[in-house]
C-alpha positions in Angstrom: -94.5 25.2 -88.0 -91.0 26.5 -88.8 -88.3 23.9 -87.7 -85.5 24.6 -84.7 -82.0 24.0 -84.2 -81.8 21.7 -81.4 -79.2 23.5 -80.0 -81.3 26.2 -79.3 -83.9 24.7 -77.2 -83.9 25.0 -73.4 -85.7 24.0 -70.2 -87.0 26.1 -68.2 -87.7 25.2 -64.4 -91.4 25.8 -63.5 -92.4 26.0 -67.5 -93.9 23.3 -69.3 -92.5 21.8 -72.4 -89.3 23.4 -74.0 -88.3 26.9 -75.4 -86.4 28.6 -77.4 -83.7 31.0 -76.3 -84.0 34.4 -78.7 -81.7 36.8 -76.6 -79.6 36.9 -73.5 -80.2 39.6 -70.4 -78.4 40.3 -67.3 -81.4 39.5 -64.9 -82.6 36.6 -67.4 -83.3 35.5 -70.7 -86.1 36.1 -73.4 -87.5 32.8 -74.6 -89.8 31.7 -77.2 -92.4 28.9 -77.3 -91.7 27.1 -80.5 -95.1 26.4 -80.9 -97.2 29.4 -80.4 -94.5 31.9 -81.3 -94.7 33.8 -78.2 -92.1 35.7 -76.6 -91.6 35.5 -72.9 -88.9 37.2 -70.1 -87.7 34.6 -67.4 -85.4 35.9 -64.5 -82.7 34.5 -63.2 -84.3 35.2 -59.9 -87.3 32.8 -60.1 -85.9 30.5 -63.2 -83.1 27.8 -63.7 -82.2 27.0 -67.5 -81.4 24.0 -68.9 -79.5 23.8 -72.5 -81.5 20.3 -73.6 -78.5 19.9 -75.9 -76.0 19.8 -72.6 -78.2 16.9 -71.4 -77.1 13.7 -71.0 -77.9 10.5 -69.0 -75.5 8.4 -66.7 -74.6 5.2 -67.4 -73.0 2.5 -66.0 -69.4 3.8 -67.4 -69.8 7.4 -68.5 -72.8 9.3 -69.8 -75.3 9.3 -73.0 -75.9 12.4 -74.6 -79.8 13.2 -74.6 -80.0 13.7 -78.9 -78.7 9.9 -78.9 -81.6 9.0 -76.5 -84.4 11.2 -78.0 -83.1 9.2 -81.8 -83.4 5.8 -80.2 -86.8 7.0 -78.4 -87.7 7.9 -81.9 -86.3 4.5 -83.3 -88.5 2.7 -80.7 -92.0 4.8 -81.7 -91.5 3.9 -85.2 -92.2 0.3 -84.5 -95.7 -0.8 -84.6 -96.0 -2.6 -81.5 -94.6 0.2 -79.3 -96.1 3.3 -78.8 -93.4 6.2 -77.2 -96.1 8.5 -74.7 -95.8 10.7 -71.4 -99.4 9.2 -70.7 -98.6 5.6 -70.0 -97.7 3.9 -66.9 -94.3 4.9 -64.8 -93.7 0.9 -65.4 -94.2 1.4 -68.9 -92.1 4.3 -69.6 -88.9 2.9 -67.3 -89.5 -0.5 -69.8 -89.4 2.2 -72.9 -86.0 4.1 -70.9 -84.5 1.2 -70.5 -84.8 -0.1 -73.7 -83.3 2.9 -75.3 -80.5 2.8 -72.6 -79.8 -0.6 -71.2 -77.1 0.5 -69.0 -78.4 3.6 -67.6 -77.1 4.3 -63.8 -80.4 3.3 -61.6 -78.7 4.9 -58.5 -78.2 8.1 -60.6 -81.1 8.5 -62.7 -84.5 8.8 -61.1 -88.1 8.1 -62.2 -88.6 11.7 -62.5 -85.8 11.6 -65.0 -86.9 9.3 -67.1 -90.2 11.0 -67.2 -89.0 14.4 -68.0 -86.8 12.4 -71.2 -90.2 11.0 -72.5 -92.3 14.1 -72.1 -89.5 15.8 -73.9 -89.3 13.5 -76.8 -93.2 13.4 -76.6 -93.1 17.3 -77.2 -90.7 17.6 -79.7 -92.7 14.9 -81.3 -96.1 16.3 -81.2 -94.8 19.9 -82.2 -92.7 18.6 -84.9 -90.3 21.6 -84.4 -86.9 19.6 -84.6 -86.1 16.5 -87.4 -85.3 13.2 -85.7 -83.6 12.5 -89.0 -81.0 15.3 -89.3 -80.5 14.8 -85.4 -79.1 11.6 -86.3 -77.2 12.9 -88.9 -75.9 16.4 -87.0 -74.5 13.4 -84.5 -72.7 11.6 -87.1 
């Protein structure tokens, strides 16, 4: 499976996982699923899009960019005793969060949040479509 630029990848409300964006239209954009390959239209109408790279997390004092979250995530899956998944417990996965951003904003940043941050870093994971190791290093 051919690699992608991270700042390519989008979310797309009422899709699973993440896309790529190939080309922009006036009533919506054509998106690809890295995995598969396969090219789909989304309209503005019915869709709201989400650059993943123009993500980031509140914190207590200002806000984490989500690449620095998804290379701690992939920090904290490394170890042996921890295992990074979108299957475990909501208990489990705020632990996981929380870890990987001890002073996230609680007021501001929902379960649902930190849900949607794991099953992202689970996909991108699982797909192996982006390098955790020149993420860190694109950062830098």
């Amino acid at each position: 499976m051919k690699k992608v630029n991270f700042e390519d990848l989008i979310s797309v409300s009422g899709m699973p996982g993440l896309f790529k964006m190939v080309a922009n239209r006036p009533n919506g954009l054509i998106v690809e699923n890295p995995v598969d390959g396969k090219r789909k239209f989304c309209s503005l109408r019915k869709h709201q899009f989400t650059p993943l790279a123009g993500v980031s997390i509140y914190t207590m004092t200002d806000a984490t960019p989500i690449p620095d979250i998804l290379k701690i995530l992939h920090q904290i899956d490394q170890r042996e005793e921890t295992t990074v998944s979108d299957k475990i417990s909501t208990d489990d996965q705020r632990t996981i969060f929380e870890e990987a951003v001890p002073d996230y904003d609680p007021d501001r940043v929902s379960s649902g949040d930190i849900k949607k941050v794991i099953k992202w870093y689970c996909f991108l994971r699982e797909t192996e479509i982006i390098d955790f190791d020149s993420l860190a290093e694109e950062e830098e």
